[in-house]
C-alpha positions, 0 to 999 in steps of 0.5 A: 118850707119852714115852720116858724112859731107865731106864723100862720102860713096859708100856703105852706098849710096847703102844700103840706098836704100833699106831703105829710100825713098829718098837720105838723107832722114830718112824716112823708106820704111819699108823694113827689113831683116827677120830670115826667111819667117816667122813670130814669130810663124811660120806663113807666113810673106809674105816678102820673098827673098830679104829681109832675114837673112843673109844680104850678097852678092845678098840680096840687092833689086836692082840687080844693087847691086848684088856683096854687101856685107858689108864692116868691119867698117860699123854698123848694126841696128836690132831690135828683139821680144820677149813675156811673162815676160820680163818686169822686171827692170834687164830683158834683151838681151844677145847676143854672136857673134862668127865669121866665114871665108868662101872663095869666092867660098862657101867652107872651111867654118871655125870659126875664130878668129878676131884681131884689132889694136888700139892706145895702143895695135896693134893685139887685140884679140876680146874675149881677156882680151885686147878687151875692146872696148866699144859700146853705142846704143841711142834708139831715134837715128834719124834713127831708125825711133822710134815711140816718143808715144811708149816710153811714153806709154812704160814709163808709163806702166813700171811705173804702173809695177813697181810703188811701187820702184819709189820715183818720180811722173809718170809724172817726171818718164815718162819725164825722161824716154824720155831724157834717150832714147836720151842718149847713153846707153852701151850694151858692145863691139864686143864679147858680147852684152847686150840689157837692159831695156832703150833698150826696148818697150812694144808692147802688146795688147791694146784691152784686157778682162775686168779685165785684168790689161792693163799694163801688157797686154801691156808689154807682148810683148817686142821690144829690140833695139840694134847695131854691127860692127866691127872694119874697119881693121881686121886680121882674122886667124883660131880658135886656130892659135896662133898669139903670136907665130908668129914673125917679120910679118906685115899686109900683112902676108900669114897666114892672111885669107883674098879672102872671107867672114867674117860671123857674127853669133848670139846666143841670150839669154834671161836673166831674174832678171839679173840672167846671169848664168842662162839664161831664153830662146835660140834662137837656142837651145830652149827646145821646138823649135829652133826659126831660124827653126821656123821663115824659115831661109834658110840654103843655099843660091846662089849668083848671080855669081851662088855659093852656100854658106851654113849657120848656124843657127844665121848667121845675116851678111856677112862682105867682108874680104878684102874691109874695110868701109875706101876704101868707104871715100874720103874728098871732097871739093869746090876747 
């Protein structure tokens, strides 16, 4: 969540809290929200509820936030990791969100469709020919808190992968690396995400075997940088609800679903030497495991009004349906 000068933002405000230390500070208390209770390979992570997927009403450390959730417009940073041969130049993420209404009562749970307006277009359809919104993600944000030594080590490493494609010193390869991670990079709009390589840090094994090649030790674990929102003023109707058909109605239109919940819901593929058709590993519907199972993603919670709301596997966020990031700004001034 940015910070903007002369903005007062109530929401960010709140959420701040839970991951800096200080108001206006970009110092991290090292808290995250997890898949689950634990970790990558199923062993205990010992980080427990607050501090898990979805972020949603209830999950915020200080009971005196019990009734957020996140307003639409506001953004959400998360990382993810992934193992084995994902070093490769047209290596990966992709990520597909879809998009669901629950009530505030924790019922009539349903997929939905999003729409949004902008200058040239009013009703946009996310997922439609006229969704052409893009998105740019800059790895070295301030507030990402990133390691500098990771991205030169990353840098260095994906040189010695890949040095015989190169036409540049690894000094001058591994200077430009770091500008690049200044820079904004698109990873695509809200109905599909793309997370390639300038996205990406290698986190593998420094101690290794002799007569292991320490590069590719190194870029065997891999850490994939992204972003989300969506836009402040949505229109949320039932999948299928054709609102093409629909005339003469305007934003307060009945058929607009609005008393709950928007719940953002990730499926995550690996894409390996850019073979989109053909993606490498699910996240949900792995051959051998799903890994939202795996890593103790709870499929129910209760909120603090005593509501029980069930999940999906994927299900990363809750947006209220009707507070918007634009009730939270208010213009200040000195007189």
């Amino acid at each position: 969540m940015g910070e903007k000068p002369e903005i007062a933002s109530n929401a960010y405000l709140s959420l701040q809290a839970v991951f800096r230390k200080q108001k206006g500070n970009k110092e991290h208390t090292g808290a995250y929200y997890w898949v689950g209770d634990r970790g990558t390979d199923g062993d205990p992570r010992g980080s427990g509820v607050p501090h898990v997927l979805p972020v949603r009403q209830g999950s915020h450390s200080n009971s005196g936030y019990k009734n957020i959730a996140i307003k639409t417009g506001y953004h959400f940073k998360f990382d993810l990791k992934t193992k084995g041969n994902l070093f490769g130049p047209q290596d990966s993420i992709r990520i597909q969100p879809s998009f669901y209404f629950v009530d505030k009562d924790g019922k009539k749970r349903q997929k939905v469709n999003v729409y949004y307006n902008t200058e040239q277009r009013k009703f946009v359809k996310i997922g439609s020919q006229h969704d052409v919104v893009k998105r740019n993600v800059v790895l070295d944000a301030r507030l990402r808190n990133m390691n500098a030594q990771s991205i030169v080590d990353t840098a260095a490493a994906y040189y010695n992968l890949h040095g015989s494609q190169m036409t540049k010193s690894q000094q001058v390869f591994i200077r430009e690396w770091v500008q690049r991670a200044k820079k904004e990079t698109n990873i695509g709009g809200y109905h599909l995400i793309g997370l390639p390589k300038e996205l990406r840090t290698f986190l593998g094994p420094l101690a290794i075997p002799q007569g292991v090649n320490p590069s590719r030790a190194f870029a065997s674990i891999q850490q994939w940088y992204g972003e989300y929102n969506l836009p402040s003023k949505l229109y949320i109707v039932p999948e299928g609800y054709d609102l093409s058909r629909q005339f003469h109605f305007d934003d307060k239109a009945p058929f607009f679903l609005r008393n709950g919940y928007l719940i953002v819901n990730f499926n995550i593929e690996t894409i390996r030497n850019g073979e989109l058709n053909l993606p490498h590993l699910q996240y949900i519907d792995a051959p051998l495991t799903n890994q939202w199972k795996r890593e103790g993603f709870n499929y129910e919670f209760t909120d603090p009004y005593g509501i029980t709301f069930r999940l999906l596997d994927g299900d990363v966020l809750f947006y209220h349906a009707d507070r918007a990031s634009t009730d939270d700004f208010g213009v200040t001034g000195t007189h």
